[in-house]
N, C-alpha and C positions, 0 to 999 in steps of 0.2 A: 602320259595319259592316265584319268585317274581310274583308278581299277572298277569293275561291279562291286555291289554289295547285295548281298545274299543273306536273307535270313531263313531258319530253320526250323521247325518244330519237332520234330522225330528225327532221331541218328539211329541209323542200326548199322554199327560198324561190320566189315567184313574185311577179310586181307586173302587177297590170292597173289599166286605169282605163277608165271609162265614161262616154261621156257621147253622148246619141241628141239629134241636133239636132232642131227640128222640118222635117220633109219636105213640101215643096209639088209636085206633077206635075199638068201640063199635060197637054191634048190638043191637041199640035201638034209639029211635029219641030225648028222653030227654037229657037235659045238664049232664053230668056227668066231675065231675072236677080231673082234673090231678094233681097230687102233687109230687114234684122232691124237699127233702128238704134234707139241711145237714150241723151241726156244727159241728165242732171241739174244741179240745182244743187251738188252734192256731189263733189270731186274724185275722181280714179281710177274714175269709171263711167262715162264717153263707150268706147262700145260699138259696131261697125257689123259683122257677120255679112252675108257675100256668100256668093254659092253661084248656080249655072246648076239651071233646073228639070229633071227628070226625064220623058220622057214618059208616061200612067197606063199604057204597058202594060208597063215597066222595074221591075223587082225592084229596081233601083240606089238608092243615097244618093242625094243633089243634089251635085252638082259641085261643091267649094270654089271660090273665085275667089280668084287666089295671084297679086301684083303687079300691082295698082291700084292708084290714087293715089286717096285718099280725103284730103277735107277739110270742114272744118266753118266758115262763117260765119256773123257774126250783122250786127243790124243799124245796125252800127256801123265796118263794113266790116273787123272785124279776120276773122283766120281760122286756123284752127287745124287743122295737120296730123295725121292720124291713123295712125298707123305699125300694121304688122302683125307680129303677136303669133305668127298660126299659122294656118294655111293656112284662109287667107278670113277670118278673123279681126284685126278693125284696130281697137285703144286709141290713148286718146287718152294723153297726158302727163300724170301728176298736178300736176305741177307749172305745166304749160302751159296746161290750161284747166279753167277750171269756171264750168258756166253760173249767169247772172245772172237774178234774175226781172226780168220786164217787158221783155226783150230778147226777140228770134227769132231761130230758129236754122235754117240752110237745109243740106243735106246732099248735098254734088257727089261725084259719081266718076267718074273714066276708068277705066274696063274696058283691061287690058294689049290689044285689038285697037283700042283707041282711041274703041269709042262713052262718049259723055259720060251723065251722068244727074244728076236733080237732084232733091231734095225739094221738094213747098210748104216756106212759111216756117212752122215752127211754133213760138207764140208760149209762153215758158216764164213760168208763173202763181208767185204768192207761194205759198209753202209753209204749210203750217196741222200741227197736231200735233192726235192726237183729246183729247177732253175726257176718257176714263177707258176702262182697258183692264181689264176683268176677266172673272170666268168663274164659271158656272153649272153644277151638275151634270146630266146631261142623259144620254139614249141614243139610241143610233146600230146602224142595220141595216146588217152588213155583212161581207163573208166572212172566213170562220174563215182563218187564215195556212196551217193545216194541214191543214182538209179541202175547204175551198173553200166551203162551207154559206153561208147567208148566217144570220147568230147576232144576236141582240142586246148591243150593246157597252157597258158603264156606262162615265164619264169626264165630261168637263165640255166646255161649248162655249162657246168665247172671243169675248165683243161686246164692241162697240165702241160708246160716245156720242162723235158728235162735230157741231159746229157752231157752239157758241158763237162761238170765233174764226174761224170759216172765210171769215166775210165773201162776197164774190160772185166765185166758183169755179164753173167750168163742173162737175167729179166728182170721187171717187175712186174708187182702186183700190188696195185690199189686195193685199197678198204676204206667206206665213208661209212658215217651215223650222223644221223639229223638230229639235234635237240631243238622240239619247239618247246619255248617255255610259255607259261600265261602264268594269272593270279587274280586272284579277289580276296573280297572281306567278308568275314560272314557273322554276321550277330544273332548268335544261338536265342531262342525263348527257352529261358532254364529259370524255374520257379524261386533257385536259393540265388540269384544274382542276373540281374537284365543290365546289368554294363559291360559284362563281356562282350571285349569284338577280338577278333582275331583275323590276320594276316593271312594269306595262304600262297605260297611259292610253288610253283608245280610245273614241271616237265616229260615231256613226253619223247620217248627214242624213237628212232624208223632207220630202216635201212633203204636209202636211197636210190643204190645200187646193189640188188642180189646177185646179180651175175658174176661170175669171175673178170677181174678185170684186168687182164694183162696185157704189157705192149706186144706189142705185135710179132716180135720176131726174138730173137733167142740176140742175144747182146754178140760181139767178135770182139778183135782186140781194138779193130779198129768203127768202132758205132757208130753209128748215124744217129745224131740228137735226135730225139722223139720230141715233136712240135703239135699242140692242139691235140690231145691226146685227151678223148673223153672222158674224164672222171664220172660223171654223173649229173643227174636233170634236179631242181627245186621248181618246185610250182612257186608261185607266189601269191596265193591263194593268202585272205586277211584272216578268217576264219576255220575250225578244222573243229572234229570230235574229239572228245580228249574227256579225261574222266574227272568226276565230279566228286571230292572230300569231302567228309564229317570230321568232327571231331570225336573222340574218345570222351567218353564220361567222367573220364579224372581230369577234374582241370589244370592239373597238377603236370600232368604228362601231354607235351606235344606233339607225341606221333600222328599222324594223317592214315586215318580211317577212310577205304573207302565207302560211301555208302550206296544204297538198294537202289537209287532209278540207274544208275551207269553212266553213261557218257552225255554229255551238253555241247552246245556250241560254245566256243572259246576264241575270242582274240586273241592271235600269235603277238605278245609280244615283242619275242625275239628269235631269231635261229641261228644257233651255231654249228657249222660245218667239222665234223674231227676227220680227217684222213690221217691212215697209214700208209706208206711208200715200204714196199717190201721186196727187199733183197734176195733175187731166187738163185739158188746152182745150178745149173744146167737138170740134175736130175729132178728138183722139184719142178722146176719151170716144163718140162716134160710131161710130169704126172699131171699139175694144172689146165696144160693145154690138153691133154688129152680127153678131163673130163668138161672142157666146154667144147670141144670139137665135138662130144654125145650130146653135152646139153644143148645147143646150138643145132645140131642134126633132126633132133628129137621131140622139141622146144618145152623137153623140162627132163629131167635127170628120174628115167623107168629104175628101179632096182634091179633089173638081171641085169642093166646095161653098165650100173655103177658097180655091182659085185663082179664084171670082166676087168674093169681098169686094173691096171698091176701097180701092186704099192711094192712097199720098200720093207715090210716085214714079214719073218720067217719064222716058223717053230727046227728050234736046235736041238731038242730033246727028242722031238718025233717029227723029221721032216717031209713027212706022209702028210701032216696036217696043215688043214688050210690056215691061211691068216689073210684079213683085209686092211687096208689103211693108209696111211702114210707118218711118219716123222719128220717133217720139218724143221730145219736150221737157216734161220733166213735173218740179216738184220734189216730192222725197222729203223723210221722216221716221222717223228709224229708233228704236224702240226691242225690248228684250229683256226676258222675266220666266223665273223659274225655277217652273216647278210643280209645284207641291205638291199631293197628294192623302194626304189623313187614310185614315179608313174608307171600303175600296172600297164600301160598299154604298149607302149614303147622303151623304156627305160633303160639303157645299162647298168646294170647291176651291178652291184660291189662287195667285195669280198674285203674285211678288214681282220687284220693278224690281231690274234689273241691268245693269255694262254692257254696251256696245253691242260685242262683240269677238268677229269670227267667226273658227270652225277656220280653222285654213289651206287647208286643202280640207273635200271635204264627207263623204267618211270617208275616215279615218286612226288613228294611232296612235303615241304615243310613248312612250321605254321611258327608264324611269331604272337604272340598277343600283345594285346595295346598296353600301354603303362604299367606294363610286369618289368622291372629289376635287369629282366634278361632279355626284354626289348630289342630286335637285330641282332640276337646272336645265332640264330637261327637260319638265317637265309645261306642259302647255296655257295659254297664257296665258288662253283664256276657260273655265279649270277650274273649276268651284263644287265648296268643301269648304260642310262643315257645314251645311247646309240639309236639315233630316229629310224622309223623303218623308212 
């Protein structure tokens, strides 16, 4: 399809980014520390989010917690330092670790005023991949983008078989992200050259599924395949909101500026589906179920009710003192489909394997220009041509 083209008279570049951690407050005035931790068997995902609680009657964020020494062992007594990325934010090295199944992993911090804390040990499970990921056409209740109604939605909803291989696994738990991508052309009015046109590549992320999404029941030695097992819903809607680029005034530089009106309508030219399949121990799969059986009671996760669940961290310096959170040890499985919808009214939808290669961020944009040198070097490495919607 051939793209729009867009021309512009005025850029006023702007760059924001967003990202809403999740927020835990307390009813108490003392520091009580937040713990959001989680390796895998897959390198570049050891992960540990620190932050001081709030108390419930503070408008405020959660505190980052900025120079800590975080470290990770297992039990084999090696240990791996966790360096910080960005205020309370500590990755691990890709190159330096990545967890093993059948090992455990224990999770220590010194807090910069010097109390200590520690994870249980949690033991990281053999990885399994599902036995077939496809997708049914299906409807879904749910509010219009534009008027807030709640409409009936056509599209298809993505299951899962899996347990053939799963062998004796305590759970899982699914994780999906939608990339729609679109594009256009946009030929600037710029007084020192009216032959520029430029490309523009751009995607947008959503979470398909916010809920937790676990099988049903805690795995035995002897499992029951899990059949049709809801992953999540896609509209199949042609059009959606999605944000509108400038370019930068150096013609020189192809970053993707957004500009001042905001969002446009956009033909989805493509969507690609990323699931993760995630390997739980009986203790995470525990802690999970426990806070959807609040969020599911509650029909959205209150902060006293999240500050009751029990994580799996403790202060060892001063056991008086509170800690929230969990550390996860779970291996992952990642695959990616591109979907396809035929005729919105009726159609079976399809789901095609592709690889596994996420944006670089979770929206962005990148701009090729016409008859520059460096023509297509630009565009998205996990870009899908030619696949018809």
């Amino acid at each position: 399809m051939k793209r729009p083209v867009i021309i512009i008279s005025i850029l006023i570049p702007l760059a924001t980014a967003c990202y809403k951690p999740y927020e835990v407050k307390v009813a108490t005035g003392e520091k009580v520390l937040v713990v959001d931790g989680l390796v895998t068997d897959q390198a570049d995902t050891g992960v540990v989010v620190l932050s001081f609680a709030r108390p419930f009657n503070s408008n405020e964020s959660n505190i980052p917690v900025s120079g800590a020494s975080v470290y990770v062992t297992d039990t084999l007594g090696n240990s791996f330092i966790f360096r910080e990325a960005g205020e309370g934010d500590y990755r691990s090295a890709p190159l330096e670790f990545k967890g093993i199944p059948g090992r455990s992993y224990t999770l220590h911090i010194i807090t910069p005023d010097g109390d200590e804390y520690e994870s249980d040990p949690q033991k990281l499970l053999p990885g399994t991949s599902p036995d077939s990921i496809y997708a049914e056409f299906s409807t879904q209740e749910e509010p219009d983008e534009l008027t807030g109604q709640r409409v009936t939605t056509l599209g298809a909803a993505v299951l899962a078989d899996l347990g053939s291989s799963a062998g004796d696994r305590a759970g899982f738990r699914f994780a999906s992200k939608l990339v729609r991508q679109y594009s256009y052309s946009l030929y600037p009015r710029l007084n020192f050259n009216t032959n520029l046109a430029f490309d523009f590549y751009c995607w947008q992320t959503i979470i398909p599924n916010p809920d937790i999404n676990l099988t049903n029941e805690i795995y035995s030695v002897n499992p029951s395949p899990v059949k049709k097992h809801p992953v999540c819903f896609l509209d199949d809607d042609v059009y959606f909101n999605a944000l509108m680029y400038g370019l930068d005034m150096n013609m020189a530089d192809t970053t993707a500026i957004k500009i001042s009106f905001g969002k446009q309508r956009f033909y989805i030219e493509r969507r690609i589906l990323y699931l993760n399949l995630y390997t739980l121990n009986n203790e995470t799969y525990a802690y999970y179920k426990e806070m959807d059986d609040q969020m599911q009671s509650r029909d959205r996760l209150f902060d006293p009710v999240a500050a009751r669940i029990k994580g799996n961290i403790r202060c060892i310096s001063d056991p008086g003192k509170k800690a929230l959170g969990f550390f996860e040890a779970s291996s992952v499985s990642n695959s990616a489909y591109v979907v396809v919808f035929g005729d919105p009214d009726n159609s079976q939808p399809i789901l095609i394997r592709t690889p596994y290669i996420l944006p670089p961020e979770p929206t962005g944009c990148r701009i090729n220009r016409f008859g520059s040198p460096h023509q297509g070097h630009n565009i998205p490495a996990f870009w899908i041509f030619g696949i018809s919607q």
